[in-house]
N, C-alpha and C positions, 0 to 999 in steps of 0.2 A: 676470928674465922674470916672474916674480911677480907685483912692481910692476907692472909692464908692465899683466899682465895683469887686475888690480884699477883700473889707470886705465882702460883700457878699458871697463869694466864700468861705472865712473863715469859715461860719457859717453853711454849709454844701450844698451851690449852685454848684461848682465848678463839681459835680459828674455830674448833671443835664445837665449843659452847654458845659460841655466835649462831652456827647452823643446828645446834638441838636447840636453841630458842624459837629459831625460824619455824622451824618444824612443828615445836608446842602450838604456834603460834598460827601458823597456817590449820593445826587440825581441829583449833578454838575457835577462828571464826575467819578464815579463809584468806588466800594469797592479799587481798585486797588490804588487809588489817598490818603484815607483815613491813614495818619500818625501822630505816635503822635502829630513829630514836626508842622507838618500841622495845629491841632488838637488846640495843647497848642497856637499858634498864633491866632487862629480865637477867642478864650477865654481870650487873651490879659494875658494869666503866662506865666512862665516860662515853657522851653521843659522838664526842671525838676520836673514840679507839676501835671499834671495826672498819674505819676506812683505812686503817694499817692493815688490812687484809681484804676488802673488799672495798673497789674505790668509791662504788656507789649500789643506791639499792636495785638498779636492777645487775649490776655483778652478784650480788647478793643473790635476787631472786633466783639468778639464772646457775648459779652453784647449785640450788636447794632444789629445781629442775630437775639437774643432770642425776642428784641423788633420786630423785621420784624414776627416775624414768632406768636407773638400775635396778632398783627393787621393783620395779613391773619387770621387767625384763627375766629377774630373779623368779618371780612369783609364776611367771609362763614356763619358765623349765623345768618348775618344779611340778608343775599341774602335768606338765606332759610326760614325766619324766616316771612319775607316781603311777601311771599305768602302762599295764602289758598290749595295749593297744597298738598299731600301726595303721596307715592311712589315714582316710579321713577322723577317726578317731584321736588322733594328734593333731588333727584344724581344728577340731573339737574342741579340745582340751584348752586352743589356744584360745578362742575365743572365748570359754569358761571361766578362763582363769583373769580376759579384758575386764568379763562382765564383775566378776565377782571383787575384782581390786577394784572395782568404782564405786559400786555399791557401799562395802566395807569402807572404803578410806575416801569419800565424794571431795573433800577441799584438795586434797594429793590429786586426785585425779582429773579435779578440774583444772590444776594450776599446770598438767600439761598439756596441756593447750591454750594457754594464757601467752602468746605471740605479742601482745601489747604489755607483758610487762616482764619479758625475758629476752637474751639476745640471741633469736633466732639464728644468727650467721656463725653462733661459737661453736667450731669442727668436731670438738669435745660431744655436745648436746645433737647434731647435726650425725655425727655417727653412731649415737648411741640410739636413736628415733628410726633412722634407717637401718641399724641393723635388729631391729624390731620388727619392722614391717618386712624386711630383710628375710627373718625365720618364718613367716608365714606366706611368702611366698615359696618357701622352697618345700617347706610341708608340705604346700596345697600342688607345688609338682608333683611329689614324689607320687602323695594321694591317686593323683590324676594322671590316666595314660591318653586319654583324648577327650573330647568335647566341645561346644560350641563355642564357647569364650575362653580366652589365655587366661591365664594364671593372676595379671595383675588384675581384672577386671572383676575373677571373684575373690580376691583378696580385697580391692577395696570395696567391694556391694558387702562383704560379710563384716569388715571391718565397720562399715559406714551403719550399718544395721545393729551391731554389739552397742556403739557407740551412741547410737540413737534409743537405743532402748536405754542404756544406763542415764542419760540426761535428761528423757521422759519418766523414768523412775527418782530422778533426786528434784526434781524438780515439783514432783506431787500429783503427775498425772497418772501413772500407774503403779498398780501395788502388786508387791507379790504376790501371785496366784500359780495353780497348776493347769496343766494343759487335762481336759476331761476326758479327752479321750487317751491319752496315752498314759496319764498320769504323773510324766514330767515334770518337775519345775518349767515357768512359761520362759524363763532365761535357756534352759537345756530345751525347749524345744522348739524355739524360734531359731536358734541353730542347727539344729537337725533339720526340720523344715525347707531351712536356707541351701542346706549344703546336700540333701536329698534331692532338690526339685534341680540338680544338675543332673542326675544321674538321668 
């Protein structure tokens, strides 16, 4: 099985298997854990055959990145996409769908925003983050016919608020609860909240 599975790897697997180890790897005990040598062992090569595909760990890191950051990307169209909502109801959903991919997958979601061990400057990663923040700023026009602040300003107060709340939750300061009075989850009504007290 061995052979087997070094011919395979020949044949052009080897790329594939290196990044679902990363993955296993980062969802077992975080970006931080995630080394080539780690890497090349879970893949059964040598510590010397993923730098035939990535020359180093942070090209490594910043592959395993750019895949996090499409499957968030994935997981916001499908949350918005899943309801018959419009307007604010679709900033809604965006921010839902922030909260609930952090929550669910914390080491994914911490490692995009790991800037000390990714290359920030790769066009690839660098378009894929902006056209993220990208769809939520154009929801939150469409949303919006006027008001007291531009569009980027509560894109980033609602982004920066989702985000705060998800790294207060993985971090062990707050727990799931519901809102009493409305009987919300406190994730859905800290956005509503947010995105009401515009109106």
């Amino acid at each position: 099985m061995a052979n087997a599975k070094k011919q395979s790897f020949h044949h052009g697997n080897l790329r594939e298997a290196i990044l679902e180890a990363s993955l296993e790897i980062l969802d077992e005990d975080g970006a931080d854990a995630i080394t080539i040598r780690e890497v090349a062992r879970r893949t059964g090569v040598s510590h010397a055959a993923p730098v035939n595909h990535f020359k180093d760990r942070e090209a490594l890191l910043t592959e395993v990145a750019l895949g996090l950051y499409a499957e968030l990307s994935q997981a916001v169209s499908e949350k918005i996409d899943e309801g018959s909502g419009s307007g604010l109801e679709r900033v809604e959903a965006f921010a839902f769908a922030l909260i609930s991919y952090g929550i669910a997958r914390p080491h994914r979601y911490r490692m995009l925003w790991r800037h000390d061990l990714i290359d920030t400057k790769d066009r690839r990663l660098a378009m894929l983050a902006d056209g993220l923040y990208d769809r939520l700023v154009e929801e939150i026009g469409v949303a919006r016919s006027d008001g007291d602040f531009d569009n980027h300003t509560v894109a980033i107060g609602l982004w920066s608020m989702a985000h705060g709340y998800v790294s207060l939750r993985l971090d062990g300061n707050f727990e799931a609860a519901r809102d009493e009075m409305s009987g919300e989850t406190r994730q859905e009504a800290i956005v509503r909240a947010f995105l009401r007290s515009l109106n």
